[in-house]
C-alpha distance (Angstrom), angle and dihedral (degrees) to the residues before:
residue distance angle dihedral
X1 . . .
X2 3.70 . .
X3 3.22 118.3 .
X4 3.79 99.5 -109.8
X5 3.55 113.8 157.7
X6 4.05 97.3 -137.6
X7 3.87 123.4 -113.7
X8 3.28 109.1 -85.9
X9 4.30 113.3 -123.2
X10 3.80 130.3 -163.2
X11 3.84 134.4 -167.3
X12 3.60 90.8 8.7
X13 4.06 130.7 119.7
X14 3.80 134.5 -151.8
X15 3.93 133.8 36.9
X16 3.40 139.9 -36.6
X17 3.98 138.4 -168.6
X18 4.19 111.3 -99.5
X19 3.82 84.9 -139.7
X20 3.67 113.9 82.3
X21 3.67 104.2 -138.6
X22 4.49 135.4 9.4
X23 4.23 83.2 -100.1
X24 3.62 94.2 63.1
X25 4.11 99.7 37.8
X26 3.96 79.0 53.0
X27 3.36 94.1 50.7
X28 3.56 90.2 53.4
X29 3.41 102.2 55.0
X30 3.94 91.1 36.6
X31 4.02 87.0 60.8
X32 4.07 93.3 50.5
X33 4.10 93.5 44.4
X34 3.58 104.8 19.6
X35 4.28 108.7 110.0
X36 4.01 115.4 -85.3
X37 3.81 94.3 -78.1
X38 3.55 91.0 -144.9
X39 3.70 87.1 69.4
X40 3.60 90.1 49.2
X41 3.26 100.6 55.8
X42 4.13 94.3 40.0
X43 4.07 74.8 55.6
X44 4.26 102.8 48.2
X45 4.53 86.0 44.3
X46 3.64 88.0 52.2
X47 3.53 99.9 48.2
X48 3.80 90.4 38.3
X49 3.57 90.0 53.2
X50 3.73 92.4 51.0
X51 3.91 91.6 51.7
X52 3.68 85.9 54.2
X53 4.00 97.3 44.6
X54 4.15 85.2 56.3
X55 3.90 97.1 37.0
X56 3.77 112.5 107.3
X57 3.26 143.2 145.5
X58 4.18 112.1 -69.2
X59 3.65 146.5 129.1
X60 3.52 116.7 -16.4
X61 3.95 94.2 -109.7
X62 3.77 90.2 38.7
X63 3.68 97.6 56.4
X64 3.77 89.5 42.6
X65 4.01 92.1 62.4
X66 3.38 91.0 48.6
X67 3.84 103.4 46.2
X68 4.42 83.1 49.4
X69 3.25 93.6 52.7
X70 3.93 95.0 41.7
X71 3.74 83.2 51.5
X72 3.74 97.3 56.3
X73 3.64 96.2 47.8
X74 4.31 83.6 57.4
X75 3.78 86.9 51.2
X76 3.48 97.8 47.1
X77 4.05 82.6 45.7
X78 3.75 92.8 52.2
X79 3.91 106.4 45.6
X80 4.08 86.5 47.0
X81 4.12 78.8 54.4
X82 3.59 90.7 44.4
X83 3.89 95.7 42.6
X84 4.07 89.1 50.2
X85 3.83 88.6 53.5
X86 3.83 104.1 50.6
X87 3.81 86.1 47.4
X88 4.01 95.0 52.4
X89 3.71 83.0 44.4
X90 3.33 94.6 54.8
X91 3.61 98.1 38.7
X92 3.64 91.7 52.6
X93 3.66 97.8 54.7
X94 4.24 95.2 35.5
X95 3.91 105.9 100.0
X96 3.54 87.1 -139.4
X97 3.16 102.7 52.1
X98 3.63 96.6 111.6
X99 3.82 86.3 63.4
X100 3.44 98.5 53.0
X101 3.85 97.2 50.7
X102 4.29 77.0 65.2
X103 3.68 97.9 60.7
X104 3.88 111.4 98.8
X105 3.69 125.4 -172.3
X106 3.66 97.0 -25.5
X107 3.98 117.9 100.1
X108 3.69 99.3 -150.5
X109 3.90 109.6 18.3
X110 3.79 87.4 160.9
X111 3.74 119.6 69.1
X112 3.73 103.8 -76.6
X113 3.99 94.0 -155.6
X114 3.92 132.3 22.2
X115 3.71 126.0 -155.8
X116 3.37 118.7 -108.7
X117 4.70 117.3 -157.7
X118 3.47 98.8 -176.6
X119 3.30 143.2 75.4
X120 3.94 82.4 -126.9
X121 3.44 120.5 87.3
X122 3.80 127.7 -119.5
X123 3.39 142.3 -158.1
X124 3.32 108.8 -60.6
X125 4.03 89.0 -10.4
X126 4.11 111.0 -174.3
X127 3.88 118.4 -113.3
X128 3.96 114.7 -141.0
X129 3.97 108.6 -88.9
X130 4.20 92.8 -128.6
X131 4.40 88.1 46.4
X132 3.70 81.1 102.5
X133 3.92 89.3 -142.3
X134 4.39 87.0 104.6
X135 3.42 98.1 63.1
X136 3.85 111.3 39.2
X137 4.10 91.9 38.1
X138 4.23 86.2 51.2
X139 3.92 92.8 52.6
X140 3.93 95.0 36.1
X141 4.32 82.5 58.4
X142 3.94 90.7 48.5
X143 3.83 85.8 41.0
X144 3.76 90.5 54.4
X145 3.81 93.7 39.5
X146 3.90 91.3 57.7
X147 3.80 93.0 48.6
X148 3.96 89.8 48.5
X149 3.58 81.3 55.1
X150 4.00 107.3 52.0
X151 3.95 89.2 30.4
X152 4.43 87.0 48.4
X153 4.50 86.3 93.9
X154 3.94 72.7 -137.4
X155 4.35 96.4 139.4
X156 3.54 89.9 -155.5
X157 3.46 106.9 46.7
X158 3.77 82.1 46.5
X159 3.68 91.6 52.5
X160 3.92 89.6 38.2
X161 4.12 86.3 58.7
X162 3.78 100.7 39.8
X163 3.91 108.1 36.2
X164 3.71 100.0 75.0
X165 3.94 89.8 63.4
X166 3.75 85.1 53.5
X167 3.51 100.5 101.6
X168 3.88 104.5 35.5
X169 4.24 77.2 50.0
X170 3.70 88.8 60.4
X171 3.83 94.6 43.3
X172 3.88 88.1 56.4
X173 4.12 87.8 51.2
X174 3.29 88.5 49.0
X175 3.64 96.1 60.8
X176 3.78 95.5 40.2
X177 3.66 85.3 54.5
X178 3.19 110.8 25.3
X179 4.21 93.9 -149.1
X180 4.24 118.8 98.2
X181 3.87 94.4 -147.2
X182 3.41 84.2 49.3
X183 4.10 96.5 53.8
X184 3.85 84.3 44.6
X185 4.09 90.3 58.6
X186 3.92 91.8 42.0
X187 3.71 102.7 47.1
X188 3.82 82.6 52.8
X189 3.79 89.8 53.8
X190 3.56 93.8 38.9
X191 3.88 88.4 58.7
X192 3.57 97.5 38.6
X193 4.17 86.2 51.5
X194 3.70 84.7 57.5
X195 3.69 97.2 48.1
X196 4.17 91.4 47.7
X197 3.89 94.1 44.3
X198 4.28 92.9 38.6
X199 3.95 84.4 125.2
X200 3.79 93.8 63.1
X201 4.21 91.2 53.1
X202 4.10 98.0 111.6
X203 3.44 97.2 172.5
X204 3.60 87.9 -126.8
X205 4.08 95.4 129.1
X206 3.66 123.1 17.6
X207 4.22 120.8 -69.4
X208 4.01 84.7 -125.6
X209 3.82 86.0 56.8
X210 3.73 100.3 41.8
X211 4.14 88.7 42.0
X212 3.97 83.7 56.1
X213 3.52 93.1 45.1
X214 4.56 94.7 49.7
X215 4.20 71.3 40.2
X216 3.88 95.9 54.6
X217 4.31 94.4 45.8
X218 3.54 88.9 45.3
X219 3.41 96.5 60.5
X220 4.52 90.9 40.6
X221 3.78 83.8 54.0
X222 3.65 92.1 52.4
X223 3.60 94.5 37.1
X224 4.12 92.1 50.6
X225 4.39 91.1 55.2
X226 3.73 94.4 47.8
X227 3.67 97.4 39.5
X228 3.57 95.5 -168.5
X229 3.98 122.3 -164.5
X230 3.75 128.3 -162.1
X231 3.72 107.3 -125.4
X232 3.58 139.9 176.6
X233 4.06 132.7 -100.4
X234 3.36 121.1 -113.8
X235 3.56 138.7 -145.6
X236 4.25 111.0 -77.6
X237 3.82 101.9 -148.9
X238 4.14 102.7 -112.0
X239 3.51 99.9 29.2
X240 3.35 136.4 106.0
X241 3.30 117.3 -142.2
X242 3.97 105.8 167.8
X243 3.92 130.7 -115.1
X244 2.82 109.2 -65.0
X245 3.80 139.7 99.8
X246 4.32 110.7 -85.2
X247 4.16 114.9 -108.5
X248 3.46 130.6 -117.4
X249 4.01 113.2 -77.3
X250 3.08 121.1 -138.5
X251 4.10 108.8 -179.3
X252 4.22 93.8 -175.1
X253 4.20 97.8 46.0
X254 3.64 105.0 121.1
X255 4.21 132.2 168.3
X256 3.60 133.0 -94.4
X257 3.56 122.5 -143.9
X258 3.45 118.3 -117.5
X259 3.64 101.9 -145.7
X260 4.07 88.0 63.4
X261 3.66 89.5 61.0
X262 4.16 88.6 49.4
X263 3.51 89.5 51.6
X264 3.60 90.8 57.7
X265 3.45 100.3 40.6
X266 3.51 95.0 55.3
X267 4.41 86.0 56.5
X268 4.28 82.1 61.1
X269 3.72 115.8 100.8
X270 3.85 86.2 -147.3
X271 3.68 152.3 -35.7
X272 3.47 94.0 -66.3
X273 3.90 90.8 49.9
X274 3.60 110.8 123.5
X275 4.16 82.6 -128.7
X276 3.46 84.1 58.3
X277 3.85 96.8 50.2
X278 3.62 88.8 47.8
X279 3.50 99.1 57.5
X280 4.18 98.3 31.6
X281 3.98 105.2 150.1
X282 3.99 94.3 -121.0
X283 3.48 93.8 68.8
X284 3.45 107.6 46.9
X285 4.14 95.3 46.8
X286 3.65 107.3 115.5
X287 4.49 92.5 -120.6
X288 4.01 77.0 70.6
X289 3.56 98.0 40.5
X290 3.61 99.6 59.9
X291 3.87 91.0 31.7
X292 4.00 86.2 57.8
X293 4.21 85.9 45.7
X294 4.15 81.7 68.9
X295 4.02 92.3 62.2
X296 4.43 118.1 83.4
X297 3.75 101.2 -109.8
X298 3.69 99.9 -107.0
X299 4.09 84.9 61.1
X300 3.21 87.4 41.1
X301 3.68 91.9 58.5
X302 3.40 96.5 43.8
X303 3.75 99.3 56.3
X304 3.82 87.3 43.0
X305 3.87 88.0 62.3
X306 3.41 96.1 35.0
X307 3.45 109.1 48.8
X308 3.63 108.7 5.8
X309 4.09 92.9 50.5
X310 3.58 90.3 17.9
X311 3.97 100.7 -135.9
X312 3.55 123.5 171.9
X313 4.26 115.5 -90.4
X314 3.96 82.8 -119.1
X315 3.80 95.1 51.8
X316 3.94 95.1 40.2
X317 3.92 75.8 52.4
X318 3.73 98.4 55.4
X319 3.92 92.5 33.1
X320 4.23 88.6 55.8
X321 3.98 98.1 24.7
X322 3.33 97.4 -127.5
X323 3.75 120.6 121.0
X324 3.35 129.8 -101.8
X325 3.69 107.5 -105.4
X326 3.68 85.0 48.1
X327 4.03 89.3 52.0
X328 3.62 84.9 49.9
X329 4.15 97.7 47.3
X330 3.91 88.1 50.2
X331 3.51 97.4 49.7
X332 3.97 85.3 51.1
X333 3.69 95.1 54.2
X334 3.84 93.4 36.1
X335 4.32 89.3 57.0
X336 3.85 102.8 62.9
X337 3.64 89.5 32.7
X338 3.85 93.9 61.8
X339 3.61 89.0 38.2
X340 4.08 87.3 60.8
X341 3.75 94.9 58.1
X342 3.75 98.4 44.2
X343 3.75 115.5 99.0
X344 3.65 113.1 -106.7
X345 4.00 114.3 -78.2
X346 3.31 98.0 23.4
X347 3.66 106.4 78.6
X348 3.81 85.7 116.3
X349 3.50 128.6 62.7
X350 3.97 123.9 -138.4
X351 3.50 103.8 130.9
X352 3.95 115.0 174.4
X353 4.44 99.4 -108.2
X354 3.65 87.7 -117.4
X355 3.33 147.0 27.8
X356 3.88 123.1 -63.9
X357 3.58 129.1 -133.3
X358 3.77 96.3 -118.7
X359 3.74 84.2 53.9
X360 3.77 97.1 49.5
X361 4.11 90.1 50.5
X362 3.45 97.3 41.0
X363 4.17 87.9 50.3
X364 4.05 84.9 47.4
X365 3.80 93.6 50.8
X366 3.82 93.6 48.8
X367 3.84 88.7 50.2
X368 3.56 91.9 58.6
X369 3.64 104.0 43.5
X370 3.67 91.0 56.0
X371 3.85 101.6 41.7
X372 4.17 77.1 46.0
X373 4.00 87.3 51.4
X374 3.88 81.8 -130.1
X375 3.87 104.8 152.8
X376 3.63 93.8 170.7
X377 4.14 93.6 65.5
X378 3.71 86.8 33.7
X379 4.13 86.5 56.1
X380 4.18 82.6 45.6
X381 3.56 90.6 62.6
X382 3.50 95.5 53.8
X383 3.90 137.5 93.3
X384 3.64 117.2 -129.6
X385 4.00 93.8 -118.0
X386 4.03 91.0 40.0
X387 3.88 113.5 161.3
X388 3.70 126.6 -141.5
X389 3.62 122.0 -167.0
X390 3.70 126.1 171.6
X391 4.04 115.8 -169.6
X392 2.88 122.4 -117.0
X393 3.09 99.3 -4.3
X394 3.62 111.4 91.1
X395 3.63 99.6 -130.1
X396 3.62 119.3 120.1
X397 4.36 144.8 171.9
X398 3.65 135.8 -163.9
X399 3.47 123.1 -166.9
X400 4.06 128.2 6.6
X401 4.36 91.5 -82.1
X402 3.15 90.1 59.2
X403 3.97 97.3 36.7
X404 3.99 92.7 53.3
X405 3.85 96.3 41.5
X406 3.64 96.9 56.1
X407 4.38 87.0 45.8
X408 3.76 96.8 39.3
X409 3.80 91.9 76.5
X410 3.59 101.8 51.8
X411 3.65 94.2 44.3
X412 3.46 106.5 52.2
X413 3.62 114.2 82.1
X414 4.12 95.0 -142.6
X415 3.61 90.5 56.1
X416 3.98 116.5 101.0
X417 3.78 85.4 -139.8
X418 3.95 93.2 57.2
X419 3.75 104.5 146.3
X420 4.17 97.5 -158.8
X421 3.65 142.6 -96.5
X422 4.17 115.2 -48.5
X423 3.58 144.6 -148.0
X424 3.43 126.7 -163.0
X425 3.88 131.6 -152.4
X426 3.70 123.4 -161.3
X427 3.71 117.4 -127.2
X428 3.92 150.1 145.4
X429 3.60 131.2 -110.0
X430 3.85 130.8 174.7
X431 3.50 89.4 -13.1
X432 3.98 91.4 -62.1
X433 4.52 125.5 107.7
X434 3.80 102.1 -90.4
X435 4.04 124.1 -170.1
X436 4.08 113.5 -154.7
X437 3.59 103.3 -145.3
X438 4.14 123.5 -146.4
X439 3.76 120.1 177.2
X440 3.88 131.1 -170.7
X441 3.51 111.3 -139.0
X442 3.86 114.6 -132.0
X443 4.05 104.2 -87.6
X444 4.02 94.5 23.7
X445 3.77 127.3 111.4
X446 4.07 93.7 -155.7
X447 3.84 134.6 65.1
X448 3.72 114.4 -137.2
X449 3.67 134.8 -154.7
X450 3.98 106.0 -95.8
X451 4.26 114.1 151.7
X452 3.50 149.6 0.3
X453 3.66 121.2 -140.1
X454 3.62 116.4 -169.3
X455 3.88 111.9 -163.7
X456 3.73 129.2 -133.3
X457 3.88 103.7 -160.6
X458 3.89 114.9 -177.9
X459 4.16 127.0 165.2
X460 4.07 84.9 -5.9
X461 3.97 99.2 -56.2
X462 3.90 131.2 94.6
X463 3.38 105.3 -114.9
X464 3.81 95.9 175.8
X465 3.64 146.6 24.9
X466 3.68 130.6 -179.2
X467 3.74 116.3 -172.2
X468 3.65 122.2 -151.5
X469 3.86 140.0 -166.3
X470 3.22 117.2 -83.9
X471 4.31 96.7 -128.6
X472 3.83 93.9 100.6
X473 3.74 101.3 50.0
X474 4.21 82.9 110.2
X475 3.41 88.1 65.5
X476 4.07 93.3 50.5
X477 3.41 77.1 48.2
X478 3.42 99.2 -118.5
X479 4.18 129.2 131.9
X480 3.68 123.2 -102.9
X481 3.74 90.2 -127.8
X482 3.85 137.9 18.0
């Protein structure tokens, strides 16, 4: 398949593979089985030309998607080009080829092996399948191959290699920073990291693992200049905001759209994928998030990569250069910590992977007792210690009294604080029931986006809300106005 001459062996008995490393047997067998590539490349130009019939100039974040996903199709495009070339190249100078363009669906219609009697070695003589030397020469060739690759200063075979770890990348930002803009800005940096230090790739641990890694000190760089701190509301003179003691605020907390985690999930080979474990529902609801806000960001880190992606203490160790007994001490402190800021029975983390149907009603009957201005169903659906959080705003409410005075006034239509008619769509964020909220204003023909409450149901109640801006409803995918 490539034109390899094969390693030559002496003094040893027993068979060995006529391709000269795993890449090329694959290669083989990916060329016999592999879809007609005519019809995948009549497949990649029409989809690229669709992305470019649609792509115009937007939004900032908008255009962005579109341009990386335009980009992807054109690598894909190009190393099925590239792929189709070295293979007539080879073919044309193989003196065999004319054989090979015979074989049908078999892989290896030729004797894959030949015997070898001696202690001589011939051609292609076999090497004994436990030797060992199969194995660890096969993956030190793809090894190689992959570091040619990401060290080629080719962009798009860069960008061919890197982008599908984009968005499990950005999931891991997310939790380290709990903030979507944010994850947006350090993926980028993450990948443009890579790019700059491409030399330094060894191919000595994984390019998932040393992506997390460039990942993991982007987001300790970031976090050590902003220095956030989680603090706690305060009292906003004229409100009531119940008896009990304030929350923890948490100004940067934004959501995560659901459908971005689905997207990824459905890339995972299975649950015990590391995609999977990277995007795993518990750990990206927002109860985590802003316990996880609590921890110092090298803890934070480490229980990330420990139990959220589930690494090994001695990779987490290599991936954060700290040694292991220092891995292990933070992940010790970092435990009972977390536990201390999670609400009571939830310090473990089993979440169903999708949504439940007590949470779907529930979300449906809140929808409709707000767009119905019904405060009496909407105070049905409610525990009696509910909490409402709004950031960053620094509104807050404990407990249902509190909850239904401050929404009583804006939904009643008597009221000189009546707020406007509303419209509710369903959606899901951070693996949690979310409503997006439009209201017409009182004299206006058009509802507009205006908050996203993300749900919290437990034993058939909503036992917390936290409303959010309305700036990344184009990212739930949802208009700014209906």
């Amino acid at each position: 398949m490539c034109g390899r001459a094969l390693p030559g062996r002496t003094g040893r008995r027993g068979r060995s593979s006529v391709y000269c490393s795993a890449a090329c047997r694959q290669k083989a067998y990916r060329s016999r089985h592999d879809p007609v590539p005519g019809e995948v490349v009549t497949e990649l130009i029409a989809d690229i030309e669709h992305r470019v019939r649609r792509l115009v100039p937007q939004r900032p974040s908008v255009f962005y998607q579109d341009v990386t996903a335009l980009s992807s199709s054109v690598g894909r495009l190009r190393r099925v080009a590239r792929t189709a070339l070295d293979a007539a190249q080879v073919t044309a100078d193989s003196p065999d080829s004319a054989e090979s363009r015979d074989v049908e669906e078999n892989v290896t219609p030729a004797p894959v092996t030949r015997s070898t009697t001696g202690h001589g070695t011939e051609p292609g003589a076999e090497i004994p399948a436990d030797s060992g030397a199969g194995d660890g020469q096969d993956a030190a060739l793809v090894d190689a191959a992959l570091v040619d690759a990401v060290r080629s200063g080719d962009e798009w075979t860069f960008a061919g290699l890197v982008e599908p770890y984009r968005r499990e990348l950005q999931v891991h930002c997310y939790r380290m920073v709990g903030s979507y803009d944010d994850s947006e800005d350090l993926v980028q940096e993450t990948l443009l990291r890579a790019w700059r230090s491409r030399d330094g790739f060894q191919g000595r641990s994984p390019l998932r693992a040393w992506l997390y890694r460039i990942a993991t000190n982007a987001c300790l760089d970031f976090l050590r200049r902003t220095t956030r701190r989680v603090t706690r509301y305060e009292p906003v003179e004229g409100m009531d905001h119940g008896s009990q003691d304030p929350p923890p605020r948490i100004t940067w907390l934004q959501p995560y759209p659901d459908h971005l985690l689905e997207d990824l999930e459905g890339t995972a080979s299975g649950e015990a994928s590391p995609e999977a474990a990277a995007v795993s529902r518990e750990t990206v609801e927002l109860v985590y998030l802003t316990a996880i806000q609590h921890l110092p960001p090298r803890q934070r880190a480490v229980l990330i990569l420990r139990d959220a992606l589930g690494l090994p203490a001695a990779e987490t160790a290599t991936l954060l250069d700290m040694s292991l007994a220092s891995v292990n001490s933070a992940l010790q402190r970092a435990r009972p910590a977390l536990r201390g800021h999670l609400p009571e029975r939830r310090t473990e983390w089993t979440g169903p992977a999708g949504p439940t149907e007590e949470e779907r009603e529930i979300l449906r009957r809140y929808m409709e007792a707000t767009d119905r201005c019904d405060i009496a169903a909407v105070s049905a659906l409610l525990s009696e210690d509910i909490r409402l959080t709004m950031p960053p705003n620094p509104f807050w409410f404990v407990g249902r009294e509190a909850m239904v005075g401050f929404l009583r006034p804006s939904l009643d239509p008597a009221s000189p604080s009546y707020f406007g008619d509303w419209r509710h769509l369903p959606t899901r964020a951070n693996g949690q029931p979310a409503a997006a909220g439009y209201v017409r204003r009182p004299g206006t023909a058009v509802y507009r986006a205006q908050v996203l409450d993300v749900l919290r149901v437990q034993d058939g109640k909503i036992v917390e809300i936290t409303a959010f801006e309305p700036h990344l409803f184009p990212a739930f995918g949802l208009p700014l106005k209906l």
